[in-house]
Each structure stands twice: as C-alpha cells, then as structure tokens.
C-alpha positions as CSV (number, residue, x, y, z in Angstrom):
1,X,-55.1,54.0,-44.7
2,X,-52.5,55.9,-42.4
3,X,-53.9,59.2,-43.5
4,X,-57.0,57.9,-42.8
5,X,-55.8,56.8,-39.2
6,X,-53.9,60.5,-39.3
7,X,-57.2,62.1,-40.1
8,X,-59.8,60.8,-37.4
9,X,-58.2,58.4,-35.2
10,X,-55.4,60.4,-33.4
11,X,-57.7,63.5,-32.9
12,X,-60.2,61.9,-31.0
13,X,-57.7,59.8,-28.9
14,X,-56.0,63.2,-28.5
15,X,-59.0,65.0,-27.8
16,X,-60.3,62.0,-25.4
17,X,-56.9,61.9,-23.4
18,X,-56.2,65.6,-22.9
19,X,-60.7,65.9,-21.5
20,X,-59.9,62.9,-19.6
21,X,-56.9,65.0,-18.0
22,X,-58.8,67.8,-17.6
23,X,-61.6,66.0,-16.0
24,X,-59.2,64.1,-13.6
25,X,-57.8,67.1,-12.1
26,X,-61.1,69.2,-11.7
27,X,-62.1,66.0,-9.8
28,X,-59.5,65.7,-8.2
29,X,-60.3,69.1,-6.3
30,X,-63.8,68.6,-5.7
31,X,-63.1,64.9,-3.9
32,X,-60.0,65.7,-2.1
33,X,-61.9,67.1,1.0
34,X,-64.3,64.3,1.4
35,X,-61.4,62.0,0.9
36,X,-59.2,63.8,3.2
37,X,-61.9,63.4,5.9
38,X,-62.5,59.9,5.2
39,X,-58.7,59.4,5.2
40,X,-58.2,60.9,8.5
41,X,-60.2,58.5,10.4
42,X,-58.1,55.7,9.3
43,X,-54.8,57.4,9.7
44,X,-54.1,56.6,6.5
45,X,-53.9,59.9,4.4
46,X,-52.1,60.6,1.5
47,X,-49.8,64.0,1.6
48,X,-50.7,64.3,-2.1
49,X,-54.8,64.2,-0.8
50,X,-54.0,66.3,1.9
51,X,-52.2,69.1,-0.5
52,X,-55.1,68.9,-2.9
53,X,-57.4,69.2,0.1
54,X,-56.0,71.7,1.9
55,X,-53.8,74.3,-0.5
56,X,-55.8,76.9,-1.6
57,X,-52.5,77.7,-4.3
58,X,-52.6,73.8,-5.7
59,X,-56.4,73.9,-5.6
60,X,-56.5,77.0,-8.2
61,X,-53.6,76.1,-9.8
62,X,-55.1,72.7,-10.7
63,X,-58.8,74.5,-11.8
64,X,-56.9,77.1,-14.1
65,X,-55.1,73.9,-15.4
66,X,-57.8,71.5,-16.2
67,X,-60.3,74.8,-17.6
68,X,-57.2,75.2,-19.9
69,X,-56.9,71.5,-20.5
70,X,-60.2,71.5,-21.6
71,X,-60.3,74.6,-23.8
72,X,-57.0,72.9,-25.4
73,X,-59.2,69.7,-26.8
74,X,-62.1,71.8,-28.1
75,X,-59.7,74.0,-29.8
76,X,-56.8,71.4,-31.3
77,X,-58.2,68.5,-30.8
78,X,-62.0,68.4,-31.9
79,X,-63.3,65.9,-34.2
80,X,-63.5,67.3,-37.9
81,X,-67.5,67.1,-38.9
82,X,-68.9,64.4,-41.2
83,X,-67.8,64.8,-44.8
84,X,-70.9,65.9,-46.7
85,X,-71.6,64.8,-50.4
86,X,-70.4,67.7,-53.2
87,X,-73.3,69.6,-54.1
88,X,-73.9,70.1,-58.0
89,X,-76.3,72.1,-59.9
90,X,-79.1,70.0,-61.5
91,X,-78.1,69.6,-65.3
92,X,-81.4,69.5,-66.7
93,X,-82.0,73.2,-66.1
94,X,-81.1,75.8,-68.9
95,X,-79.6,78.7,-67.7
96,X,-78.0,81.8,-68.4
C-alpha cells in the first residue's frame, strides 16, 4: 500500500504543487499592473504589487522562474502512464 501511495500519489501532488507554483507566479506578472492601477485609486497598494508591477528585473526573474517551474513538473514530476496488460504470444500457434 505505501509503495502504492510512493508510486502515484506523491508524483501528482508534486507535480500539481510545483504547476500550481509555476502558474501563481506567471499570474502574478500579468495581474500586477491592472492591480497596481486598481490599487492606486484606493491608496491602498501593496509594495509587493507595486514591485511586481513596476520592476522590469523581478518581472523576468519571476517568468524565467515559473517557465522553469513548469519544465521541472513535466520532467520529475509527471504521472507514470497506465500499466498495460503483459502481452503474450498466442499458444495455439506452432512455430519455429
């Protein structure tokens, strides 16, 4: 039972956290402008919005980062395919 846990449980949650990461992070730079703008109005904005927003060097840094996130759970973390059925030749067959 625990290899069986081992075997397909912990890669997808693995796989699922580190795409989730990814994901957050590439979101987080598309948003953060809109946000900022939004924010501003209200007088209420975040320094860590505004750096997302406005840093060209945290902005790229965080792309590079969540492209490699995301390279990282297809490579290590994928699901293994469905187990097929062994394959065996037919026995009624005569052969040489």
């Amino acid at each position: 039972m625990l290899e069986r846990v081992r075997q397909t449980w912990l890669p997808r949650l693995l796989f699922v956290l580190t795409a989730a990461a990814a994901l957050g992070l590439l979101l987080a730079v598309l948003l953060a402008p809109r946000l900022a703008e939004e924010l501003r109005s209200a007088e209420d904005e975040l320094d860590l919005v505004r750096l997302f927003a406005r840093d060209a060097v945290v902005r790229r840094t965080a792309v590079a980062s969540g492209l490699g996130l995301l390279v990282t759970a297809f490579v290590f973390f994928r699901p293994a395919p469905p187990e097929e059925p062994e394959k065996r030749p037919p026995d009624n067959i005569a052969g040489a």
